[in-house]
N, C-alpha and C positions, 0 to 999 in steps of 0.2 A: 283398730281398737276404739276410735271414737268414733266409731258406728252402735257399740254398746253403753259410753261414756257417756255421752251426748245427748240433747234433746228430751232429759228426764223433765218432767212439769208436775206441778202443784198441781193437785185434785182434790176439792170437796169431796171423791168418795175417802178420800185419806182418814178424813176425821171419823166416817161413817164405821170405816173398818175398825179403829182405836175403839169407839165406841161398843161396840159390837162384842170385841174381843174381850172389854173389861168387863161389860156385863157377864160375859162367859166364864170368865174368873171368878166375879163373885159366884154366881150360880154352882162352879165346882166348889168354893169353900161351904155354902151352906151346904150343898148334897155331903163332903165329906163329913159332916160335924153327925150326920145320918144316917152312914152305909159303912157295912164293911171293908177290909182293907184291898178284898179282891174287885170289889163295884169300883172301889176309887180307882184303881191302879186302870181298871179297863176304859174308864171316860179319860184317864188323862192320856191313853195312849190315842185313844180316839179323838183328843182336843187337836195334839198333832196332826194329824190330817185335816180337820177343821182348819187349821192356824195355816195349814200350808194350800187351800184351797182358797182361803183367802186371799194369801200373797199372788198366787196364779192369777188370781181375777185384778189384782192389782196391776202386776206386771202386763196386763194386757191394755189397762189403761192412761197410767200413767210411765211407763217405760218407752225407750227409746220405736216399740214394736206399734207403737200407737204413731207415733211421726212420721216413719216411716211406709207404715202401711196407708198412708195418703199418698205415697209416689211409687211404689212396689204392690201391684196388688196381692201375690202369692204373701208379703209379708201381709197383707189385713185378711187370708183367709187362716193365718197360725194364730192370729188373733181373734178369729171367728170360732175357731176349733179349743182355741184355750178358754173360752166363755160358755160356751157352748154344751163340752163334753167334760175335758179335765179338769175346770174348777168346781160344776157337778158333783162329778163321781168322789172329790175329795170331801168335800162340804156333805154330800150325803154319806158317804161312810163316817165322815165326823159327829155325826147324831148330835147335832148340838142342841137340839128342841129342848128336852129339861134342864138341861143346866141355863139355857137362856132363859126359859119361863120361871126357874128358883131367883132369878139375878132381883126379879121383882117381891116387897114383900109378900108373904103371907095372906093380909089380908086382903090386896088388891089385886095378885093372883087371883084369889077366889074369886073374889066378884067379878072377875073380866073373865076368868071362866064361864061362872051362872051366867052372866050375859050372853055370852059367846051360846053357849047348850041350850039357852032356856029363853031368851030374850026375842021376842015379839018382832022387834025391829029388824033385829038380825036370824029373823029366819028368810028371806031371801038370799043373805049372803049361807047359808046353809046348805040350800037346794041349791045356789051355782057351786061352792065347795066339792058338791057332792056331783056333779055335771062335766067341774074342770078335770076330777083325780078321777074318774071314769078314764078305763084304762085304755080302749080303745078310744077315747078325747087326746089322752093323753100323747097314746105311738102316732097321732096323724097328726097333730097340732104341730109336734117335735121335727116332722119331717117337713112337714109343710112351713115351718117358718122357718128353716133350712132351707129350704128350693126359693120361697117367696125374696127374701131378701137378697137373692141373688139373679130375680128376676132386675135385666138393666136399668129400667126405668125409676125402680125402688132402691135398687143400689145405691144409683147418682145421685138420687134426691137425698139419700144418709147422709153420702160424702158432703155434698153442701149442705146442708145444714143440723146442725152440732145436736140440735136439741132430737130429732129425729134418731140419728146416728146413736146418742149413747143411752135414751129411753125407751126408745121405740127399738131399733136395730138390736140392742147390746139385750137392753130389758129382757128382751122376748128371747134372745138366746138363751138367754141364763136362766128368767124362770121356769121354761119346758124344758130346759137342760134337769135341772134339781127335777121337778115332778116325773121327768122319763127315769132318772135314776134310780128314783123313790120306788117303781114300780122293778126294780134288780137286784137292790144292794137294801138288805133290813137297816131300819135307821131306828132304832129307841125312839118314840115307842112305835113309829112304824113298820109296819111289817108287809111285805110286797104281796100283795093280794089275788097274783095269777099265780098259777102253777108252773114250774121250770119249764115244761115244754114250751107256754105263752110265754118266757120270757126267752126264751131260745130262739123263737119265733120274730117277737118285738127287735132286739141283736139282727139278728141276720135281715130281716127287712129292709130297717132301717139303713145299714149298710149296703145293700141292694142300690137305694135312694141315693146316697153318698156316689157309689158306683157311677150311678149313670148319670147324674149330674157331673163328674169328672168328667165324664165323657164326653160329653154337651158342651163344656167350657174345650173341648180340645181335640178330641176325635173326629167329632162333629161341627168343628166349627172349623170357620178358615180366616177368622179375624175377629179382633178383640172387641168384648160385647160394650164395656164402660167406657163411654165418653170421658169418664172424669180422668180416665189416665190417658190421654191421648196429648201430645206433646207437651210434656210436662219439662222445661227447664230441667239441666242437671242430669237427666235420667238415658244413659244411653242404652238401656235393655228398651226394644219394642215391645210395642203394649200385649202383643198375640202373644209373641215370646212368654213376658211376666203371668200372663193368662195362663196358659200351659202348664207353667212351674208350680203355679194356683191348683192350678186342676190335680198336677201330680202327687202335690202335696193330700191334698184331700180322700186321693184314693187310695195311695200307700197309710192313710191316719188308723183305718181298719186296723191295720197290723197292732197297734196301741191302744186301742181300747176296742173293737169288737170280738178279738180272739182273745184278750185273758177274760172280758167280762163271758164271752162262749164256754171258754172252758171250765170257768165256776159253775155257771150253770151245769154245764155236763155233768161235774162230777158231784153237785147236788141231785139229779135222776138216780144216777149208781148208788150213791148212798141211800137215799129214799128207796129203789126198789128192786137194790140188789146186783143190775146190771143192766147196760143201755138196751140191750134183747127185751130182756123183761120190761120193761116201761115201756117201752114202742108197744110193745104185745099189748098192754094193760092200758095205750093208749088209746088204739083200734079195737077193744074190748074182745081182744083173743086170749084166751088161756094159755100160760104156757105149755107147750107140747110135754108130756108124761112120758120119761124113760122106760121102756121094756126092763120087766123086774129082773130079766136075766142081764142087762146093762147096767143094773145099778153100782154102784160100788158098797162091797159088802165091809 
């Protein structure tokens, strides 16, 4: 039990999140004083999942999974996976873009709007905007700073030192985490820009990547890639050992978020086009095959 009790710490993101989440407050009481009673009821079911994708990202930082995953590595890849994917996919289903941009007034909304659309200065950050959410930027960046960060040499260098580890390591998790979700799961006022097959596609890929990287840490290997867990006081699991359970973790993760995020997809093509036949068909640009009139049902 005081494996879970234990080792909780104080985090500056702590305030960040308090922050964050009152602004989100305010922004639903203006929007309510402005929408109907059915708009309100759906952002506040939606804040929930915002509120709990937060805690996720918290829980990975400042909970006991954070201590631990300095002497366990398979614990710092659940902490990689909860950064990564499932405080993502919460945070993006939580659409919390207008109600955070209502948190601000009125009039200085505006204007950091006009700046933002219209402003001189910031039209380079416009043309990278439009370069980062580029969707193919988006499914390679996501995989690739997935595999990158688990290359050894960049790993260890996380592990020592702090500033790397929760900017650099953690950062790059979690922003191409949100941006790859953005492009699966509609988020007010965003709206995922490929078609279900491309996101069908992006899912299965990227677990592919997932795949063989498990592999790599444990099929493929025959002894542990990270120095930084190599005789670590206390720890009586070998480092190969903890590598492995790392690994297996990672492979079985699919099960949790690439087959339900697959199967919404799916069954958004059936509803768009009636049935998976048909969309395949219409996606190879074949006609569906025409029943003989004496086959048809009368």
């Amino acid at each position: 039990m005081s494996y879970l009790t234990s080792h909780w710490v104080y985090d500056p993101s702590v305030i960040i999140v308090a922050l964050v989440v009152l602004a989100h407050e305010v922004g639903l009481s203006r929007l309510r004083l402005r929408s109907g009673a059915r708009s309100t009821q759906r952002r506040r079911r939606r804040s929930f999942a915002f509120y709990a994708g937060l805690l996720v990202l918290l829980l990975a930082i400042i909970s006991p999974i954070d201590f631990w995953s300095g002497r366990y590595f398979y614990v710092h890849m659940c902490g990689h996976l909860l950064i990564g994917f499932f405080a993502p996919i919460l945070i993006v289903y939580g659409a919390p873009w207008v109600p955070l941009m209502h948190a601000l007034p009125v009039g200085i909304r505006r204007k950091i709007g006009r700046v933002i659309a219209f402003g001189a200065w910031t039209k380079p950050l416009r043309v990278l905007a439009r370069g980062v959410t580029n969707p193919w930027f988006v499914v390679i960046s996501f995989n690739v700073v997935m595999v990158i960060w688990h290359v050894p040499v960049l790993f260890d260098l996380g592990e020592r030192n702090s500033m790397v580890h929760i900017w650099l390591m953690h950062g790059s998790f979690f922003f191409t985490g949100v941006l790859f979700w953005l492009l699966i799961i509609p988020s007010h006022p965003f709206r995922p820009k490929v078609s279900p097959f491309w996101q069908g596609g992006a899912i299965i890929g990227t677990n592919i990547v997932m795949f063989i990287l498990a592999m790599a840490m444990s099929i493929f290997s025959s002894s542990s890639w990270y120095s930084v867990y190599d005789h670590l006081s206390g720890v009586s699991l070998s480092p190969f050992a903890d590598q492995q359970i790392g690994a297996a973790i990672l492979w079985i993760c699919g099960d949790f978020w690439a087959a339900p995020a697959l199967t919404v997809v799916i069954r958004r093509v059936i509803d768009a086009e009636g049935s998976f036949s048909e969309a395949f068909e219409h996606l190879i640009h074949r006609r569906p095959a025409t029943r003989p009139a004496s086959a048809r049902v009368r």
